[in-house]
C-alpha positions in Angstrom: 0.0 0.0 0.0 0.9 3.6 -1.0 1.6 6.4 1.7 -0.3 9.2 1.1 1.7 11.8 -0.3 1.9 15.1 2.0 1.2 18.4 0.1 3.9 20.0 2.5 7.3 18.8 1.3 10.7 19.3 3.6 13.1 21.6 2.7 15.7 20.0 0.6 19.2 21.2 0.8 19.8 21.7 -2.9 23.5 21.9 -2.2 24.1 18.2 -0.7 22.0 17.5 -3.5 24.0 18.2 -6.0 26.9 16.7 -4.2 25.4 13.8 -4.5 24.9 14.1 -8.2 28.1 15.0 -8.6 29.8 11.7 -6.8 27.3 9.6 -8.8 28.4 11.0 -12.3 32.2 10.4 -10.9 31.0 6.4 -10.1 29.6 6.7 -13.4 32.9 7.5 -15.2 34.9 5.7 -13.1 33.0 2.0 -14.2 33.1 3.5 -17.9 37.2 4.0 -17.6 37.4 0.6 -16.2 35.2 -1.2 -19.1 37.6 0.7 -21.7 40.3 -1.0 -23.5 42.9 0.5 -21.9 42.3 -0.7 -18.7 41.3 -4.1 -19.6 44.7 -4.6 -20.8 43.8 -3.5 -24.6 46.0 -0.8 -26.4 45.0 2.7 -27.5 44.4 5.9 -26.1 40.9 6.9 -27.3 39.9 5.2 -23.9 41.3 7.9 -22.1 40.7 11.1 -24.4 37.0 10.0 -23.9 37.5 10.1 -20.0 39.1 13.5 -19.7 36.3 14.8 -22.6 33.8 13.4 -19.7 35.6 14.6 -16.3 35.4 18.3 -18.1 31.7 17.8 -19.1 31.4 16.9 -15.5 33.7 19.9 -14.1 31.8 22.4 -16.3 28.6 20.5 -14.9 29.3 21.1 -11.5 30.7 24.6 -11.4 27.4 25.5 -13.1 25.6 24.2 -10.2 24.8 27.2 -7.2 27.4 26.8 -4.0 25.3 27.0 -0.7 25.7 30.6 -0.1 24.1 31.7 -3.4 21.2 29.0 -2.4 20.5 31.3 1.3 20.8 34.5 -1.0 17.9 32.8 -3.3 15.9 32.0 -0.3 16.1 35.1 1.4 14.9 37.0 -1.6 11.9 34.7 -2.5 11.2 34.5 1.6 11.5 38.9 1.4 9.0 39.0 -1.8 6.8 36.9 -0.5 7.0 38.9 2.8 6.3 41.6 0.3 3.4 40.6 -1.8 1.7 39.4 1.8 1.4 43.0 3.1 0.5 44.1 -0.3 -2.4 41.4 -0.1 -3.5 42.9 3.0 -3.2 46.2 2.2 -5.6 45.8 -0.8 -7.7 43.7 1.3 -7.8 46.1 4.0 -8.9 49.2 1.4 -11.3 46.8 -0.7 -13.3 45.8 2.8 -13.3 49.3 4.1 -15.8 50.3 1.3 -17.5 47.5 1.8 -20.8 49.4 3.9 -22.0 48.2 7.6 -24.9 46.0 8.6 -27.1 48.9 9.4 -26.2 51.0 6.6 -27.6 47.8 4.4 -30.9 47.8 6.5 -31.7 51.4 6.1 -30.8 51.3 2.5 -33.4 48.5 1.9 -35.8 49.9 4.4 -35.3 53.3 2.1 -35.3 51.6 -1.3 -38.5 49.5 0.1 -40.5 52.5 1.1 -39.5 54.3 -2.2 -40.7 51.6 -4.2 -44.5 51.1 -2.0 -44.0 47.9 -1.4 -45.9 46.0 0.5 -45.3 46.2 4.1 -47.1 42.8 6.8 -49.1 45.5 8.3 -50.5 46.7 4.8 -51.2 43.3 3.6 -53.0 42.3 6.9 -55.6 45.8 6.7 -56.4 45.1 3.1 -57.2 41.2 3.9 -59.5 42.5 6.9 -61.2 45.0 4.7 -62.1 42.3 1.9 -63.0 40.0 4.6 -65.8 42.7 5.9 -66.5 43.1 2.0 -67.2 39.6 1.6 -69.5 39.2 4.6 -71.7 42.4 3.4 -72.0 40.9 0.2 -72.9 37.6 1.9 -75.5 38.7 4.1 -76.6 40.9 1.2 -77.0 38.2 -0.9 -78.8 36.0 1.9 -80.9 38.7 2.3 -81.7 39.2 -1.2 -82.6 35.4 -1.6 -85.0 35.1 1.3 -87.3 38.2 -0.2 -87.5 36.4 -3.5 -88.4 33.3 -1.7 -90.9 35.2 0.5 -92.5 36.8 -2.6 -92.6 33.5 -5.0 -94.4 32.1 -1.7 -96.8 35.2 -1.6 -97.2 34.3 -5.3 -98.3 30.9 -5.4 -100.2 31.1 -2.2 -103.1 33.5 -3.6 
């Protein structure tokens, strides 16, 4: 089974690394230099040229490489601009949020906007329900009322 792989990884000493590198391409040449004619007891000398042709490769390679003092120098300029950009993050933050308005501004703004617009406030909508419920009981009692004459005069009618 797999270990999960952390999303934090150590610092790693990039000088010791290339160290390391640099002993593993000696090993390297060193096992090439001893499969060469001229060490397993054949003649010639291209054995050789090829082996100082690779040890200068390998001495250009690893003068290229950064020492360890040029490695702190990197660091402490990435660790300083990120010090950098942070404040600058919070600076903007900081300016962006202060126009951002407060919790009562937003409520009298809406209370303003909704009284500008008439909406409809609970108190509003429960006086027009009571006044259309008295509306509809006058017209029911109207109509009731309205409906017994008629049936007390088609009664009168008939009964003569």
């Amino acid at each position: 089974m797999k270990e999960a792989i952390s999303p934090v990884k150590a610092p790693v000493d990039l000088h010791s690394f290339a160290k390391e590198r640099a002993v593993r391409n000696i090993i390297n040449a060193r096992r090439e230099m001893s499969a060469t004619s001229e060490f397993n007891g054949g003649g010639g000398g291209g054995g050789m040229d090829d082996i100082l042709r690779r040890l200068d490769s390998l001495e250009k390679e690893i003068s290229s490489k950064p020492g360890k003092a040029e490695l702190e120098v990197l660091e402490l300029k990435i660790k300083n601009n990120i010090s950098d950009q942070m404040a600058d993050l919070k600076d903007f933050l900081h300016n962006e949020l202060s126009k951002v308005p407060s919790e009562d501004r937003i409520k009298t703004v809406i209370d303003e906007k909704s009284k500008s617009l008439d909406l409809a406030t609970k108190t509003h909508v429960s006086e027009q329900i009571h006044k259309l419920n008295n509306k509809m009981i006058i017209w029911v009692v109207g109509t009731a009322i309205a409906v017994a004459s008629l049936a007390v005069s088609a009664i009168k009618l008939f009964m003569k």
